[in-house]
N, C-alpha and C positions, 0 to 999 in steps of 0.2 A: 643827289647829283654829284658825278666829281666832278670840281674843278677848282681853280685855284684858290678857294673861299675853302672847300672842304679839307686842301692839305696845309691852310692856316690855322683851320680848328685842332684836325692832328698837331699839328706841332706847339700849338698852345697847348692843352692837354698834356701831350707830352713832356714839355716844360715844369707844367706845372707841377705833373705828379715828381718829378726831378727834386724838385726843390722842399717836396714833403718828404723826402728818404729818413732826412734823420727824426720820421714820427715815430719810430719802431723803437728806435736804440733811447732815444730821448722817455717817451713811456716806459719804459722795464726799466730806467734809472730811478723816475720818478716813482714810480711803484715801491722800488726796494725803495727809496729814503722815506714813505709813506710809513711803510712797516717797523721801519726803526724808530721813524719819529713816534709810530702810536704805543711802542713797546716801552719809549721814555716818557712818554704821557702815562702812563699806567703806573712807572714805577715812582713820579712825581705826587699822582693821584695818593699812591699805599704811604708815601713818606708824609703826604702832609695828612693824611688822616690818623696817622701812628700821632703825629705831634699833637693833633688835638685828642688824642685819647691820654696822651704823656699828661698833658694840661690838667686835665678832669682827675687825672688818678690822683696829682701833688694837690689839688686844691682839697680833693675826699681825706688825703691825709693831713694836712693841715688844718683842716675844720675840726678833725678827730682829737688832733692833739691840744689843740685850744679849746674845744666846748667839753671834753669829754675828762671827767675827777679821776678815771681809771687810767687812758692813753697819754694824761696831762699830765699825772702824776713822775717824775721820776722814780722813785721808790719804789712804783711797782712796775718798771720798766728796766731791769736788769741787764738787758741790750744796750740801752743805751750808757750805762756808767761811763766805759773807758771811752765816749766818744763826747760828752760834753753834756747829755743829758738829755730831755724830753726839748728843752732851750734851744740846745745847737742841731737838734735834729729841724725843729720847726725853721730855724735860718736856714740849713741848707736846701730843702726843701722850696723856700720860696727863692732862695735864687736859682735853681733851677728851673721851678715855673714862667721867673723872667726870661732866662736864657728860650726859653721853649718860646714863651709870649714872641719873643725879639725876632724869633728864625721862622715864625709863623706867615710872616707876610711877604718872604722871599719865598718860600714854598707854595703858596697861593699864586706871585706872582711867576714865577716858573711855571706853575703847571696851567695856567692862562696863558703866557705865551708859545707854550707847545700846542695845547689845543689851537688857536688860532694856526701855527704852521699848520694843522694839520688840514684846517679847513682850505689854506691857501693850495695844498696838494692835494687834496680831492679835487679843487676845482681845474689844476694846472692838467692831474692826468686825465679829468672828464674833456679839455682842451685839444691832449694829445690822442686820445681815443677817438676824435672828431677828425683831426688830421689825418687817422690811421686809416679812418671808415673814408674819408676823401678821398686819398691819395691811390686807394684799391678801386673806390666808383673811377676815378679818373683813369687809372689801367684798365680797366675793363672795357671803358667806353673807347679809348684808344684801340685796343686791339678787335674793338668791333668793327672800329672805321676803317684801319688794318686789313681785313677779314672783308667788309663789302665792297672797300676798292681793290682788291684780288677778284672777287667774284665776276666784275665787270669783264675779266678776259676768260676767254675758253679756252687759249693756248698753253695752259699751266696741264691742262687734259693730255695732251699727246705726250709730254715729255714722262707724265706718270704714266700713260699706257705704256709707254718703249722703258721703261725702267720692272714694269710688273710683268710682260708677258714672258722675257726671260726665265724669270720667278719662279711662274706657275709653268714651264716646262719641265724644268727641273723638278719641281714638287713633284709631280707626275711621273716622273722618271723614282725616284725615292718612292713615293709611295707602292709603287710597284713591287719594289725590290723588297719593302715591309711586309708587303700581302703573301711574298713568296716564302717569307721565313716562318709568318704564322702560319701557312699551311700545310709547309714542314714541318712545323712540330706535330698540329695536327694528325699527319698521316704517322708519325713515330707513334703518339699516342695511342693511337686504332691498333696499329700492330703489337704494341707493348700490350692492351685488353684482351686481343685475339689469345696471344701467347700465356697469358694468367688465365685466360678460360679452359683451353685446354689441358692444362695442368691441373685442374681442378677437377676434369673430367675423367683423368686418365685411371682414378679407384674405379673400379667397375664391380660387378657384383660376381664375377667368376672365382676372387679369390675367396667373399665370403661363402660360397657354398662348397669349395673343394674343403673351408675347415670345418663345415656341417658333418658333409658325408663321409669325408677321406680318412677320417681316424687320425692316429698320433704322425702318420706318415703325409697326410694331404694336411694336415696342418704345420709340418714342417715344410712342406712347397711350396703353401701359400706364406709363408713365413719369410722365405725367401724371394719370391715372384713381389712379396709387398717391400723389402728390404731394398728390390733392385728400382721400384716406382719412387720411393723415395728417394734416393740416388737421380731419380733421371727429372723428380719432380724439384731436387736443388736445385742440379743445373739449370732447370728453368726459371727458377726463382733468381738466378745469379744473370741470365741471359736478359728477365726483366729490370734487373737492377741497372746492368749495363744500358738497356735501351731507356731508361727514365733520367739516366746521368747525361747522356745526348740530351735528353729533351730539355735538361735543364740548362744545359750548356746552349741550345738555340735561344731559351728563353731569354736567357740573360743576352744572348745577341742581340737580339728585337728590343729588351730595352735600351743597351747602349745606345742603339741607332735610335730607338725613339728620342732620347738625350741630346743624341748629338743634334738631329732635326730639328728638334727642340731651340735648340742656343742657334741653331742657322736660321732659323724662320725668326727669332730676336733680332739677332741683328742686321737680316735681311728688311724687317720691317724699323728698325732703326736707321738703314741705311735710308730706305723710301722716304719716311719723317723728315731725314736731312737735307733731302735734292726736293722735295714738297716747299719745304722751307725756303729753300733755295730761292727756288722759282717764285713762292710768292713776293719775295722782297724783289727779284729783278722786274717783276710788274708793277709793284710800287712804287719802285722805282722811276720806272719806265711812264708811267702815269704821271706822275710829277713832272717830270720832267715834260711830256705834253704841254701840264697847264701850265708852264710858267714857274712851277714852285722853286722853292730853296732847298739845300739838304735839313733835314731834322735833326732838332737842336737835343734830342733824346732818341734813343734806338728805340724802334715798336716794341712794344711791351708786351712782347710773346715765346714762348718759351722756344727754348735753341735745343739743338740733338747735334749727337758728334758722329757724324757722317763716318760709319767702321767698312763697310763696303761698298759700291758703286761707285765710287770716283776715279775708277781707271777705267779709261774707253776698251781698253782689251778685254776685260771680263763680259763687259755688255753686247763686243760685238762676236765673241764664242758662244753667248748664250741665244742669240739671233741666228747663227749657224745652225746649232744644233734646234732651234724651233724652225728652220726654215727647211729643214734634211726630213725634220718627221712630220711636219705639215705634207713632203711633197712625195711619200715614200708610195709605192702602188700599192693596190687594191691585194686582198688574199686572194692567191690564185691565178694575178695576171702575172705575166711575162715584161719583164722590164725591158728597156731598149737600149741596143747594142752600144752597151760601155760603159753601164749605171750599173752599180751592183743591187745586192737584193739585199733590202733591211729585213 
């Protein structure tokens, strides 16, 4: 039912889908900082697992050089001479192992704090995914409500009748003048077939038999009689040429026009979309305004079209002439009355 309870649910509705706009831009931020934060998670992950491989390596070498008579040895360790010996290798060694030990628990704690971001932004975009699926149910159900309080008037019907019948005059006039050209070409075609048939005919079997019978003299005749066919069977060949370059020359008319039709029936039907449009919001309007409502604290949530033809009253009432002249034109064959011309 509309009444004043139905255009406070619209404009609640409306509202609210309002004030979820920024679910869209807010999500695709959150996303990217998602992917960055999982790309620094990853690279925290490889850094602290490097350290603890660092750790395992200096302890495998320091085990080595303590338990082992061969590695322990300096004398059979000639690497080490000019650096302090099998002694200062095992010192540096373990202070590196410290230094690794020490930076072990900042890299743990690092890449715990990232995974937790990470978790807090799955949960924030699964939040804003929610607002996004809302704020879409919320326009939909608006431009429902939109859409069946229009419904309620019939008067939105005449203003698109008197906008379309124009229209379809005209189409009909066009189409006419399309049917005229492909049948032009058609009839070129026909004649262009006639004219290659004939020239195809024009061999006949008189000059083969004057070179049977006639000796070196009837085959000289027919020599000539075939020399003058060919001659006469260029020309036709040249006459076919000319009428197939017409044909292609209409073709290409018909499509132009079909093109141009084309882009006029667009944005004739663009133009209808935008006076449809029109009208539904002045019944909306108009509706509202019955029950008591307020204006809307958001526009209907329905798509707009930019009105390229119809809105000058001169084109609509030239195109109502000319459906009102061939509506009332007489019959084939009668006699019109004195001072009416003959369409």
């Amino acid at each position: 039912m509309v009444d004043a309870g139905f255009f406070s649910r619209h404009d609640a509705l409306s509202a609210e889908a309002q004030s979820l706009l920024y679910a869209d831009g807010a999500l695709s931020e959150t996303q990217q900082n998602l992917r960055s934060v999982t790309s620094a998670e990853r690279s925290a992950e490889s850094q602290r697992v490097a350290n603890q491989r660092k750790q395992a390596q200096r302890e495998r070498r320091i085990d080595r050089c303590e338990n082992s008579w061969f590695y322990g040895t300096t004398a059979l360790q000639p690497q080490t001479w000019v650096y302090g010996g099998v002694s200062a290798k095992i010192a540096r060694q373990k202070a590196k192992l410290e230094a690794d030990r020490a930076s072990a628990p900042s890299l743990q704690s690092r890449e715990a704090a990232l995974e937790q971001t990470i978790e807090d932004l799955k949960a924030q975009a699964q939040a804003l995914q929610g607002a996004v699926a809302r704020r879409r149910a919320l326009e939909t159900e608006a431009a429902g409500m939109f859409e069946s309080a229009r419904a309620h008037q019939t008067n939105q019907g005449a203003q698109f009748n008197n906008v379309l019948d124009g229209s379809e005059f005209i189409e009909h006039m066009q189409q006419g003048h399309r049917d005229q050209l492909m049948q032009q070409a058609q009839m070129e075609a026909h004649q262009a077939g006639v004219v290659l048939t004939r020239a195809l005919q024009s061999n006949g079997a008189g000059t083969a038999m004057m070179e049977i019978f006639g000796g070196d003299f009837g085959d000289a005749v027919a020599g000539m009689q075939a020399g003058g066919r060919i001659q006469r069977n260029i020309g036709v060949l040249a006459q076919c040429e000319q009428l197939t370059a017409q044909q292609e020359a209409r073709v290409n008319a018909l499509l132009q026009a079909v093109r141009q039709e084309a882009a006029n029936a667009a944005a004739t039907l663009q133009r209808i979309e935008a006076d449809v449009l029109a009208e539904k919001r002045s019944i909306f309007a108009a509706l509202r305004s019955r029950c008591g409502g307020v204006a809307a604290v958001a526009a209907a949530p329905v798509a707009t079209a930019t009105a390229v033809i119809g809105s000058d009253p001169k084109d609509h009432m030239a195109a109502t002439a000319v459906q009102a002249a061939w509506q009332t034109r007489p019959a084939a064959g009668a006699t019109p009355p004195m001072g009416q011309p003959v369409y």
